[in-house]
LUMMI-583444 format. One record per residue (C-alpha): x, y, z; residue number from 1. Coordinates in Angstrom, 3 decimals, padded with zeros to 6 digits, m for minus. Example, Ala and Ser with C-alpha at 12.3 -4.5 7.8 and 13.67 -1.06 7.14 Angstrom:
       east      north         up   num
    012.300   m004.500    007.800     1
    013.670   m001.060    007.140     2
This chain:
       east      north         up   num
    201.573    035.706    082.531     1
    199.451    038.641    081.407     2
    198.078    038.719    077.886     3
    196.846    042.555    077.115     4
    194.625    040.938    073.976     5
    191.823    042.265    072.084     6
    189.498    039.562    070.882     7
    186.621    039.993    068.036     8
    183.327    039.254    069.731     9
    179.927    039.471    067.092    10
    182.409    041.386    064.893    11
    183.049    043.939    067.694    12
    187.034    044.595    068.777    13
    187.060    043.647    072.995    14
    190.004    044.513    074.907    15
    190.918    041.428    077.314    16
    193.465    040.370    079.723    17
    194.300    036.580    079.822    18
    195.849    034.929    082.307    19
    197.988    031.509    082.359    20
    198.334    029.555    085.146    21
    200.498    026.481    086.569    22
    196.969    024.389    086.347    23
    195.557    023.236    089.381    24
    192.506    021.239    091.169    25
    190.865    024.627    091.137    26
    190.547    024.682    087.577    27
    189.127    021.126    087.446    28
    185.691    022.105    086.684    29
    187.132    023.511    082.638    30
    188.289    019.834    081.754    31
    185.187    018.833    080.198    32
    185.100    022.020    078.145    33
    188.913    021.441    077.359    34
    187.705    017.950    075.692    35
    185.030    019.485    073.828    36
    187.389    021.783    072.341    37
    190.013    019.200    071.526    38
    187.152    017.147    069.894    39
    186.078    019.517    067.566    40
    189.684    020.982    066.780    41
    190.544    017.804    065.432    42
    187.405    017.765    063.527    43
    188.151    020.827    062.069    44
    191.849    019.687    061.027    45
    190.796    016.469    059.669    46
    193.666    014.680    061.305    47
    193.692    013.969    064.649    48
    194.609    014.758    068.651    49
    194.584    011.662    070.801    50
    190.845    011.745    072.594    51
    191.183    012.127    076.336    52
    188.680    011.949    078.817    53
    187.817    015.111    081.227    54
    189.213    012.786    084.345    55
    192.571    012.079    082.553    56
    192.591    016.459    082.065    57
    191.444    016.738    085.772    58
    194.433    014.050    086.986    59
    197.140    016.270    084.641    60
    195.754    019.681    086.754    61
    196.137    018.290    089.907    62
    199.196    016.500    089.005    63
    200.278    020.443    088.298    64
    201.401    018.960    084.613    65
    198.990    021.323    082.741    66
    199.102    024.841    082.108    67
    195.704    026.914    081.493    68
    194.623    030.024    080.288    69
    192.115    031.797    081.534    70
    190.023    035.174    080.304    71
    189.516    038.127    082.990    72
    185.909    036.803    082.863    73
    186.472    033.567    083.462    74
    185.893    032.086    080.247    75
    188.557    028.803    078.788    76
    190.485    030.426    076.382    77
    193.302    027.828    075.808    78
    195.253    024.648    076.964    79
    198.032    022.092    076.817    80
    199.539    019.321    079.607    81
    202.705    017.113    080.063    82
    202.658    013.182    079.691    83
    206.499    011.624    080.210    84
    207.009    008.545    079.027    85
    210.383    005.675    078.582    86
    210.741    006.359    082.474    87
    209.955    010.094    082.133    88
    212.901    009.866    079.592    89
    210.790    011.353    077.180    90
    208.352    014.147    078.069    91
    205.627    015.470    075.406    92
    203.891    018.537    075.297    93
    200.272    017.387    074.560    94
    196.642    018.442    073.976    95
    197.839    022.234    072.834    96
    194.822    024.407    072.317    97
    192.784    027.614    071.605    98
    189.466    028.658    072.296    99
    187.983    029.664    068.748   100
    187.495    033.251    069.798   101
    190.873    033.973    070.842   102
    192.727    032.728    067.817   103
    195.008    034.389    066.276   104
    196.024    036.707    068.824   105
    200.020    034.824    069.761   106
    198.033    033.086    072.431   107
    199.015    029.630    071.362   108
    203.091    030.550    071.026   109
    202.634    032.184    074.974   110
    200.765    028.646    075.997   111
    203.179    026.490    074.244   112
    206.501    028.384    075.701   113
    204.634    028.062    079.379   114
    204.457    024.269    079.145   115
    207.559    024.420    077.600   116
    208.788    026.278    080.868   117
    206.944    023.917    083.112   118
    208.210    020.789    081.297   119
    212.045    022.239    081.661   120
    211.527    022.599    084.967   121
    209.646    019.860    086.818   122
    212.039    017.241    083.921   123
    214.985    019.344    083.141   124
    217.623    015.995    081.384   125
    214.528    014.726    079.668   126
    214.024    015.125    075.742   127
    210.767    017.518    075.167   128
    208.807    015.913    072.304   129
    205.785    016.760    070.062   130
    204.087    015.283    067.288   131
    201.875    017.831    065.092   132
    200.501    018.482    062.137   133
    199.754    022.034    062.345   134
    202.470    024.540    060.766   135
    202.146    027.139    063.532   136
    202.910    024.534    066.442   137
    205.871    023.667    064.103   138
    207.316    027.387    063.793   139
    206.855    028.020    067.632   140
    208.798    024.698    068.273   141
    211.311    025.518    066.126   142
    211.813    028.927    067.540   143
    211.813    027.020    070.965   144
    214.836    024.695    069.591   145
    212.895    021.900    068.819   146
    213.887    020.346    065.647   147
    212.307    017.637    063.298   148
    213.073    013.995    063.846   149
    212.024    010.608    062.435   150
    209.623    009.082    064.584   151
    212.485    006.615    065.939   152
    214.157    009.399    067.975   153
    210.998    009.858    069.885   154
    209.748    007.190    072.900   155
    209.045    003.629    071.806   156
    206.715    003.555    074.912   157
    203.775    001.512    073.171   158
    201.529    003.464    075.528   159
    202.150    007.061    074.219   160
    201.449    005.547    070.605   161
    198.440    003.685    071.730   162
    197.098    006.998    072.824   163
    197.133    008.118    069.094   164
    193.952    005.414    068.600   165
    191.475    008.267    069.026   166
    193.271    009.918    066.035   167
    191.488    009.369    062.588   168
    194.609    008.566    060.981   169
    195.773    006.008    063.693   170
    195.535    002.912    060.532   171
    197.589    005.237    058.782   172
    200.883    004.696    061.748   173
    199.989    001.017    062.141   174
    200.488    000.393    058.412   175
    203.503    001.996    058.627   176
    205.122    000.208    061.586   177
    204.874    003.709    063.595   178
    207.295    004.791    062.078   179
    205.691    007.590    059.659   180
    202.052    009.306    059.670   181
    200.662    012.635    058.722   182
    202.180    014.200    061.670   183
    205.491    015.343    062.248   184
    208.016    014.537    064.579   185
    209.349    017.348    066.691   186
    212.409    016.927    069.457   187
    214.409    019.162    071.616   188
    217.052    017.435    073.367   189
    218.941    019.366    076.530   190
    222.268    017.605    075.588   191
    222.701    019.279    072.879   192
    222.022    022.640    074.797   193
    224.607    021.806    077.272   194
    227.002    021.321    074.588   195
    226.369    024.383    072.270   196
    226.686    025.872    076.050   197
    229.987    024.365    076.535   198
    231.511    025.142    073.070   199
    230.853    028.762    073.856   200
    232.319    028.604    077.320   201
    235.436    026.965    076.248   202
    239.008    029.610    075.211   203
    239.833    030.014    072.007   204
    242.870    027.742    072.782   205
    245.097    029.444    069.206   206
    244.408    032.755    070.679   207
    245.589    031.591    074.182   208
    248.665    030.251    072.323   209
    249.112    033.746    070.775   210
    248.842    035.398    074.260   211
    251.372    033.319    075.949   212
    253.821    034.042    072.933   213
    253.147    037.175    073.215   214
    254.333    037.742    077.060   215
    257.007    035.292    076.636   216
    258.339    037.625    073.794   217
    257.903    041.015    074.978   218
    258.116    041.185    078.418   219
    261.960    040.721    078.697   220
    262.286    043.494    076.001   221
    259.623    045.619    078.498   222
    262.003    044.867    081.275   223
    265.201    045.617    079.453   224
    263.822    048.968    077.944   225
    262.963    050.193    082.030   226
    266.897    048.873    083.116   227
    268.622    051.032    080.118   228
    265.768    054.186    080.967   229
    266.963    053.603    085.131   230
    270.614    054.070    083.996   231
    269.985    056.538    081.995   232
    268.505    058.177    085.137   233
    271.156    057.653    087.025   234
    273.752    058.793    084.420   235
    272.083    062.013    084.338   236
């Protein structure tokens, strides 16, 4: 995927192309970089992303459960990776984010619908989850068919909540049974795709009705109007 985005550099407009990628061992050597950026977005939001370490980033690329984007120059522009948990019941798209100086530019909606992608394909029955507190993940989701949930629709995997311990808020889940925190709970289910999916596929079953009526009516008048014409033909 091809991103023909201008970024502002030392308040000067650069064209750039960035490129997002399946990730892979090749792009090992960004996961420390990835962590710094993760550590200081959550600074800046004064909430929280679960801490990871740049070998449990380097384990999701080669696991090809991460998807990367990358500037023509070679420079980390943005992030995000897969975790499945309740027996990969549950899959959440984790760790989304963007390099400061390519902000703002729909970069984060064109990461978040590739791991979106990824996640559909490599786990296509399982529920796609996210917790977030940042209104722009929220829209995209939504526009993606998440919708919000309590937390008790998501995985009651203790491990995926443990991994919330990093967060600064973390006391703020446990004194709340993790069942509420500042974050909200985001879902899309595939069940209910297949079934909107369905509904559409399935007759209108009055207007079949209608239809049958309708031949059963008319076409012995249709073939009683062509006998009387046929005798009339022959009469002449």
């Amino acid at each position: 995927m091809i991103l023909p985005k201008g970024v502002f550099i030392n308040q000067k407009f650069i064209q750039m192309n960035i490129n997002i990628y399946v990730a892979d061992e090749s792009h090992i050597k960004y996961a420390e970089r990835i962590c710094e950026l993760v550590y200081i977005s959550a600074q800046e939001r004064g909430t929280g992303i679960a801490k990871r370490t740049p070998e449990y980033v380097a384990d999701k690329m080669k696991a090809g459960k991460a998807v990367i984007a990358i500037t023509e120059t070679g420079d980390l522009a943005g992030f995000s990776y897969i975790e499945t948990w309740g027996h990969k019941q549950f899959v959440a798209n984790s760790g989304l984010i963007v390099a400061h100086a390519y902000r703002k530019t729909g970069l984060a909606k064109r990461i978040k619908q590739k791991i979106f992608a990824l996640s559909r394909t490599l786990y296509p029955d399982a529920k796609i989850f996210s917790i977030t507190t940042g209104l722009a993940v929220m829209k995209i989701n939504s526009e993606l068919g998440f919708r919000p949930v309590p937390f008790s629709e998501l995985t009651d995997d203790t491990e995926f909540w443990n991994g919330c311990r990093g967060c600064r808020n973390f006391d703020i889940l446990q004194r709340n049974n993790y069942k509420m925190c500042l974050c909200t709970g985001l879902l899309y289910d595939p069940a209910n795709e297949k079934k909107t999916s369905a509904a559409k596929q399935q007759p209108d079953k009055g207007k079949g009705i209608l239809s049958t009526m309708s031949r059963t009516l008319f076409y012995p008048f249709h073939k009683l109007n062509k006998l009387l014409l046929n005798r009339k033909h022959n009469e002449q």
